[in-house]
C-alpha positions in Angstrom: 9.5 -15.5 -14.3 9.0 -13.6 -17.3 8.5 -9.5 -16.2 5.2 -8.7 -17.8 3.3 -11.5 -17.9 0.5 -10.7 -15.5 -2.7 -9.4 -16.5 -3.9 -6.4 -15.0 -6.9 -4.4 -14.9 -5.0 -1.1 -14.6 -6.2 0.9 -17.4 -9.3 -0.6 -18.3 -11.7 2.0 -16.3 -12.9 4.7 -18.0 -11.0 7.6 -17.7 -12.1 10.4 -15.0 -11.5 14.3 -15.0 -10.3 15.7 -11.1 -10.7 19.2 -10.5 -7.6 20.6 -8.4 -8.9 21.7 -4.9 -7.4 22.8 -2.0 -7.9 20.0 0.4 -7.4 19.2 4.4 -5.2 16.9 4.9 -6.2 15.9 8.5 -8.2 12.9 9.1 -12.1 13.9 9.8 -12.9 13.5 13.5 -15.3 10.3 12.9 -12.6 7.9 12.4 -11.7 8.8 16.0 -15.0 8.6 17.2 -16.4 5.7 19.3 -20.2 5.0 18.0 -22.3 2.4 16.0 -19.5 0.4 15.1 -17.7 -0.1 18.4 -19.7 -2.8 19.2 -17.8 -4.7 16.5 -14.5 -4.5 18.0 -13.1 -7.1 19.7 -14.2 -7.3 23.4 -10.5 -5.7 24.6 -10.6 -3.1 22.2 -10.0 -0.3 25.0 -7.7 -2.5 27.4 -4.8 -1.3 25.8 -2.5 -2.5 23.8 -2.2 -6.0 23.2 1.3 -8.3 22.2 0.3 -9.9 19.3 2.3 -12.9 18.1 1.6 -12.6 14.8 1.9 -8.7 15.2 -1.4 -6.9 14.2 -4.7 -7.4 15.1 -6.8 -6.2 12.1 -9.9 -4.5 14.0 -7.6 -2.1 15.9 -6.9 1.2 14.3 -3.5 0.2 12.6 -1.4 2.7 12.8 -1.6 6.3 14.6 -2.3 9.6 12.0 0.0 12.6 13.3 -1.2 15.7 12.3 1.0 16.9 9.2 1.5 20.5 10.3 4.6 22.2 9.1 6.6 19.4 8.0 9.9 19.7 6.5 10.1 17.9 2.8 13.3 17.4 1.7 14.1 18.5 -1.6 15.0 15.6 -4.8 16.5 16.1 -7.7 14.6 14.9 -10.4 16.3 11.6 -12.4 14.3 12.1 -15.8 14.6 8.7 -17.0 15.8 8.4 -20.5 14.5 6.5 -23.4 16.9 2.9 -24.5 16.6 0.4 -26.9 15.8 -2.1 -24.0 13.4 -2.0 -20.9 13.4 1.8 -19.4 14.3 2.5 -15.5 11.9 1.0 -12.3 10.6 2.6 -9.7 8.5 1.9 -7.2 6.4 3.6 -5.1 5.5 3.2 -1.4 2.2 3.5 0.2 0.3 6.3 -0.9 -3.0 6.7 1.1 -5.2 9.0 -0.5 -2.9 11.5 -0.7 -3.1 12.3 -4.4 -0.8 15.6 -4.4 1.3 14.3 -2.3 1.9 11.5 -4.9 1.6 13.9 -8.0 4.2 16.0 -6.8 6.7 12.9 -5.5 5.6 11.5 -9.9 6.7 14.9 -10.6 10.3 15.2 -8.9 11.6 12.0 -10.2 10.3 12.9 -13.9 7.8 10.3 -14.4 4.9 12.7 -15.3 4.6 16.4 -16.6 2.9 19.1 -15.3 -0.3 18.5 -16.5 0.1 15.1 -14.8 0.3 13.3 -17.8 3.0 10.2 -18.1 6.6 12.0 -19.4 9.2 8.6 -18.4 8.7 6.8 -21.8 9.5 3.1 -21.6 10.3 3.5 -17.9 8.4 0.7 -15.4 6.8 2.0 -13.0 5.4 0.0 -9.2 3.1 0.8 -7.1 3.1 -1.6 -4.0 -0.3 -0.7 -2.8 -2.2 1.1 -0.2 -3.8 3.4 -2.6 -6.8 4.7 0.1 -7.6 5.6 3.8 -6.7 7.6 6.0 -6.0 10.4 3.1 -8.3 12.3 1.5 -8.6 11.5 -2.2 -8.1 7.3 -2.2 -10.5 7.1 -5.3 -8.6 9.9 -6.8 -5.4 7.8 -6.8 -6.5 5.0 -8.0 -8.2 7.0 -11.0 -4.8 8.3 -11.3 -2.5 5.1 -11.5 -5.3 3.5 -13.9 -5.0 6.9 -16.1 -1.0 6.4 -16.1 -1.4 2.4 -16.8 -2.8 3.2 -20.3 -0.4 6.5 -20.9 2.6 4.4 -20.2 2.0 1.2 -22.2 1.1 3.6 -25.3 4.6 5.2 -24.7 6.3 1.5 -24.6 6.7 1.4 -21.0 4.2 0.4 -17.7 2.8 1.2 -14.9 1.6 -1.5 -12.6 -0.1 -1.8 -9.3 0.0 -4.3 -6.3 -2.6 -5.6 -4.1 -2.5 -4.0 0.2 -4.0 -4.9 3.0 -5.9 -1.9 2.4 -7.7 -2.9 -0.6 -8.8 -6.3 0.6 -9.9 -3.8 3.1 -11.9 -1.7 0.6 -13.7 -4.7 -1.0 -14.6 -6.0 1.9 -15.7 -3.1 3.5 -17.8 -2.7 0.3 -18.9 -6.1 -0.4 -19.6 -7.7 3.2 -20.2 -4.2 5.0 -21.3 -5.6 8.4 -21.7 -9.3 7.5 -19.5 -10.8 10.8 -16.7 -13.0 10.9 -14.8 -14.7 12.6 -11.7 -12.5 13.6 -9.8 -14.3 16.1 -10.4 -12.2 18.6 -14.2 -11.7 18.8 -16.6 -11.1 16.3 -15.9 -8.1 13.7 -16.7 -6.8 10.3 -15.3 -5.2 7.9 -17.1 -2.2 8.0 -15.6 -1.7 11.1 -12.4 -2.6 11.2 -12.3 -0.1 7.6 -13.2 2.6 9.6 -10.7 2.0 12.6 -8.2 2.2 10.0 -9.2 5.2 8.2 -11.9 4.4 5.7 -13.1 7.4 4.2 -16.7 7.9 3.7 -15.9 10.0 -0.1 -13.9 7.1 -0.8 -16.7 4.6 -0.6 -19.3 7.1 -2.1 -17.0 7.5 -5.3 -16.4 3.6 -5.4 -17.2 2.0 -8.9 -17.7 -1.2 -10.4 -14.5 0.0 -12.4 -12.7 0.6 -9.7 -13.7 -2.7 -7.4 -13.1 -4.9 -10.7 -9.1 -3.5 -10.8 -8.3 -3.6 -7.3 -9.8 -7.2 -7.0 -7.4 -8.0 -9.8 -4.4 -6.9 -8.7 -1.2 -9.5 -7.9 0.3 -9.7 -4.7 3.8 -10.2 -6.0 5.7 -9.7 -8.5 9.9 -9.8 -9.1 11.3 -7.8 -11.5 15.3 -7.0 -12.0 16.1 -9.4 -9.1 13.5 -7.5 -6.8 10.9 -9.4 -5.3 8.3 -7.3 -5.2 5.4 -7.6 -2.3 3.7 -5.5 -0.3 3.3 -6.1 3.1 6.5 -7.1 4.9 5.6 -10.9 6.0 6.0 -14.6 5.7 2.3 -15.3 5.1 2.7 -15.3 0.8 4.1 -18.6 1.6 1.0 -20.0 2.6 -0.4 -19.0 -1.0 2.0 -21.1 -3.2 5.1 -22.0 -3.8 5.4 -20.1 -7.2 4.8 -16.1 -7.7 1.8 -17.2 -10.3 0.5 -20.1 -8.1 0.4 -17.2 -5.2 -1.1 -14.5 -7.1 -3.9 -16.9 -8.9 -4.7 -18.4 -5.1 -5.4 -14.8 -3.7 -7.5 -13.9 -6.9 -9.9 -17.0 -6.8 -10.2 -16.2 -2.5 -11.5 -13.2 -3.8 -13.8 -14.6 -6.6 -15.4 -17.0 -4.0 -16.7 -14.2 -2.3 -16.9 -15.6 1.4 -16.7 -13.2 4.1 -14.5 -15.7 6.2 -12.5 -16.5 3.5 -11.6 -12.8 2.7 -11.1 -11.6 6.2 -8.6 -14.0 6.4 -6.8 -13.1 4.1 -6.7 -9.4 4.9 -5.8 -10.4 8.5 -2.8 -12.3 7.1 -1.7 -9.1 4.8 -2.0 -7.1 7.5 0.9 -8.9 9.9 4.2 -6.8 9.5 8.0 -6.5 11.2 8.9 -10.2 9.9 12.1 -8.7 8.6 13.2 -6.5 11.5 15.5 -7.5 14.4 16.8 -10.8 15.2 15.9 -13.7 12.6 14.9 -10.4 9.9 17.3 -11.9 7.1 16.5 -14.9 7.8 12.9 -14.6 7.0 13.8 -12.4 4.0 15.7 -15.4 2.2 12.7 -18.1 3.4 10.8 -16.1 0.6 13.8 -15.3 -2.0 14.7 -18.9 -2.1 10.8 -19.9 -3.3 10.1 -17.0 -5.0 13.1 -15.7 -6.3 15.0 -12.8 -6.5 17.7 -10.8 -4.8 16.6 -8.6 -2.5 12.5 -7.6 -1.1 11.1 -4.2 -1.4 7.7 -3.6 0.3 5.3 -0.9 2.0 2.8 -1.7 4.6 5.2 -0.5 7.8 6.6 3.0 7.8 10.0 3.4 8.1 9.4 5.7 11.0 8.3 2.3 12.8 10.6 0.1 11.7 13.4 2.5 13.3 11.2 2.7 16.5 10.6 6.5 15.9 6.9 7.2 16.3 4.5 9.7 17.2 1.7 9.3 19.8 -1.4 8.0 18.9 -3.6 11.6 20.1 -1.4 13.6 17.3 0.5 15.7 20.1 3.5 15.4 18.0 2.5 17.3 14.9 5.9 17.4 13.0 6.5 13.7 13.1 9.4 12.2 12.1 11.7 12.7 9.0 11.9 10.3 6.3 14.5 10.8 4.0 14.4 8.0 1.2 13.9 3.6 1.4 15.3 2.1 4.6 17.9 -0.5 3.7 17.9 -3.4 6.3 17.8 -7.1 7.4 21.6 -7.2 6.5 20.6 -5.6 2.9 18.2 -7.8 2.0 15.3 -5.9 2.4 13.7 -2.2 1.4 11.1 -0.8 3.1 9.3 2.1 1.0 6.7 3.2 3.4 7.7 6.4 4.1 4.8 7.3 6.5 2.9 10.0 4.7 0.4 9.5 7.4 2.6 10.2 10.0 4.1 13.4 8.3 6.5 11.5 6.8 7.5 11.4 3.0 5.7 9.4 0.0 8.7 7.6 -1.6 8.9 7.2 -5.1 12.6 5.2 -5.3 14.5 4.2 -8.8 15.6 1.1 -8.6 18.6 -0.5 -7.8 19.3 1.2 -4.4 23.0 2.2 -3.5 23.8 0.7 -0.6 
């Protein structure tokens, strides 16, 4: 497939000023809370945890938030890329989740933007694979940001492009269906809900445009470039999308132009699924995708590293330092990256040139 070809609406919004504050990075205490939209959780919602074949359950709160406190960050050398006659270097970026200076700093390090913020890489390609909001404070102010660096980076000859995550299929639909029910599997939910079990921010959704709704609904779901199949949650289900990167990509875009509720909520339950690559049968799945799709080797988000080594936190924050992440997490005998470095866990946000050394 020819790198390039999709059409994105990264760019198009108008541009918005941020002010720098000083902001708290824990999440508010109503995500936690039990209230008006715990009767929209499935009827086991506080049995416990459940095995799930498939691996998630979409109304549960995803994943737990550890309280960041006095984290150690590992220091990076920046790798300015350098302007060539031909295509510059790619990165990719792992889940950000509202943690705009978090992700402004990460841009920073590897050279990619000044310190004004403003794109400094040239012609180098730059990927986001998704997971732009919740659970962090400023979601809208990240998705202002990676439109902003869309348009700065084609002017300079390179790009900067975005994929679609579970969280924004969350997003729309939590903006679009709100409390409309559907059929979840496992009892009847919303989307309002299940946004707010798994972080939705209330400034998020009151700083929601048109602008903003328009770009995220347009957003692929894959993409390969260099031999990299790019997705960016780390599943099986794109194969029930097409058999082609464009026949996938156009399916999930007309699901979302339909507009139905059930529709949509399937879909975000299937994003959602994760660990298809870990432990036995891992590589396996990995090459069922590179053989339709293409490509060497998979790099996504959606499931921090910290979970696909089986270090985690507890779900009531008690372990404030959480775990350290490094850099990518190499795995499924090579054949897969994981970039999720578990910023909401106290872990790193991952901004990675690409190839990896093994």
């Amino acid at each position: 497939m020819v790198e390039g070809s999709m059409t994105q609406g990264a760019g198009q919004g108008p541009e918005l000023a941020r002010a720098a504050t000083l902001r708290d990075f824990r999440v508010p205490a109503y995500v936690h809370e039990t209230g008006p939209y715990a009767q929209n959780t499935p009827p086991d919602e506080g049995a416990g945890p459940v095995e799930e074949p498939e691996g998630y359950t979409p109304t549960r709160r995803d994943l737990p938030v550890i309280n960041r406190g006095d984290t150690v960050q590992i220091a990076v050398d920046p790798a300015a890329p350098e302007d060539t006659d031909g295509p510059g270097p790619l990165y990719v970026v792992g889940d950000v989740h509202g943690y705009l200076d978090q992700l402004v700093a990460a841009l920073q390090e590897q050279g990619l933007i000044d310190a004004a913020g403003n794109w400094s890489a040239g012609t180098a390609r730059l990927w986001f694979l998704g997971d732009f909001t919740d659970r962090g404070p400023d979601g809208i102010g990240v998705i202002d940001l990676v439109m902003r660096l869309s348009a700065e980076a084609a002017a300079a000859g390179g790009y900067c492009k975005a994929l679609m995550g579970n969280h924004e299929l969350l997003l729309l639909g939590a903006k679009r269906f709100g409390d409309t029910p559907v059929n979840s599997g496992a009892g009847t939910a919303t989307f309002q809900a299940a946004w707010l079990l798994n972080g939705g921010q209330k400034t998020d959704m009151d700083r929601l445009q048109d602008h903003h709704l328009q770009w995220m609904a347009r957003l692929d779901a894959m993409e390969q470039v260099d031999g990299h199949l790019l997705v960016h949650s780390d599943t099986t289900a794109y194969l029930d999308y097409g058999d082609s990167i464009e026949a996938v990509n156009d399916t999930i875009r007309e699901t979302l132009t339909r507009n139905d509720a059930d529709e949509c909520w399937d879909l975000f339950r299937k994003f959602t699924k994760r660990f298809a690559f870990r432990d036995d049968g891992g590589a396996e799945a990995v090459l069922s995708l590179l053989d339709v799709y293409g490509g060497t080797r998979i790099v996504h988000g959606h499931s921090p590293i910290p979970y696909l080594l089986g270090e985690v936190g507890s779900e009531d924050g008690e372990d404030s330092t959480g775990p350290i992440v490094e850099g990518p997490h190499l795995y499924a005998d090579g054949l897969a990256i994981a970039m999720d470095g578990g910023v909401t866990m106290a872990g790193k946000l991952l901004v990675q040139q690409l190839p990896l050394d093994n």
